[in-house]
C-alpha positions in Angstrom: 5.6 8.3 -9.5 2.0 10.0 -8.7 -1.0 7.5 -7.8 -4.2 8.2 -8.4 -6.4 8.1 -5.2 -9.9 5.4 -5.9 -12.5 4.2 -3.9 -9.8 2.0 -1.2 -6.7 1.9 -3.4 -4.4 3.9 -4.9 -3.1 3.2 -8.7 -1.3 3.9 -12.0 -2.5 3.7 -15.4 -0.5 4.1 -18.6 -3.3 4.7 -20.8 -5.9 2.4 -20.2 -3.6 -0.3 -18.3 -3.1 -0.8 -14.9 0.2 -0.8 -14.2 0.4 -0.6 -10.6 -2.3 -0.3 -7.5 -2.9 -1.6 -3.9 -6.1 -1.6 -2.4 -7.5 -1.9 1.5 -10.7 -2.6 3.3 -11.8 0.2 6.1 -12.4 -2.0 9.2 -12.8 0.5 12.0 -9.8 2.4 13.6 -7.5 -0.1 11.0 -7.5 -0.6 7.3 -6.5 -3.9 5.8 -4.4 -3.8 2.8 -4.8 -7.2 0.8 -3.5 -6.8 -2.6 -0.5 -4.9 -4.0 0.2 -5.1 -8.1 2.9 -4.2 -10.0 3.5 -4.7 -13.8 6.2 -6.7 -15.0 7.5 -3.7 -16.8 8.1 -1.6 -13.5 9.5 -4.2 -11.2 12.8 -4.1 -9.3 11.8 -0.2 -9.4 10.3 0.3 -5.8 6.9 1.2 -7.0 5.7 -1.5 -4.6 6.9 0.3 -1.8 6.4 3.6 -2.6 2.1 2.2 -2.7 2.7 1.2 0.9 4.3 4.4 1.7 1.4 6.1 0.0 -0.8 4.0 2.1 0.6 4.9 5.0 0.8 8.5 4.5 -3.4 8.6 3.5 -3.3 6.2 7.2 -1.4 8.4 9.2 -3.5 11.5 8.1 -6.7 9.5 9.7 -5.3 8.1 12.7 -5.0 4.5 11.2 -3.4 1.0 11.5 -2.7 -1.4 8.9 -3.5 -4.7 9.2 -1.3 -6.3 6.1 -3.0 -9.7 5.2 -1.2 -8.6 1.7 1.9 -11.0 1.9 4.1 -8.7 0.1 3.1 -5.6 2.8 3.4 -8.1 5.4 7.2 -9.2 4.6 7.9 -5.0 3.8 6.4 -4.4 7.6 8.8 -7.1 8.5 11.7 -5.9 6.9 11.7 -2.5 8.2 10.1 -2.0 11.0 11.8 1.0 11.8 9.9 2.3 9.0 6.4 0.7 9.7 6.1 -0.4 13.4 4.4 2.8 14.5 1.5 2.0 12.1 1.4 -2.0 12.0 -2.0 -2.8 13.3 -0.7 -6.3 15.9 
């Protein structure tokens, strides 16, 4: 699934609804990412992951942490932190 890049967030539209998006707030060297959404219709699908990931690819690219006040990005950083540690603002 593509995401469309917006002003601090990344999201999916199926015609005019929003069916999936995660946003951030710039706060120096870090971003904190404070909401993830997925519709109803998409989850159990891993499109809430593949927002972080997306997240973390734009984060990398700028020299970033990620400060997840989100609780769902907080329990993914948790989970795998094999996957996340190297960008998990602590």
């Amino acid at each position: 699934m593509e995401f469309v890049k917006g002003d601090n967030r990344f999201y999916k539209k199926e015609g005019d609804k929003l069916v999936a998006e995660i946003t951030y707030v710039p706060k120096d060297d870090k971003v904190d990412v404070n909401h993830t959404f997925v519709d109803q219709s998409l989850r159990g699908q891993g499109i809430a992951e593949k927002l972080v990931d997306r997240v973390v690819s734009e984060m990398e690219k700028a020299d970033k942490k990620i400060i997840p006040s989100c609780p769902y990005v907080e329990a993914l950083f948790e989970r795998k932190p094999e996957k996340y540690d190297h960008i998990h603002a602590k």
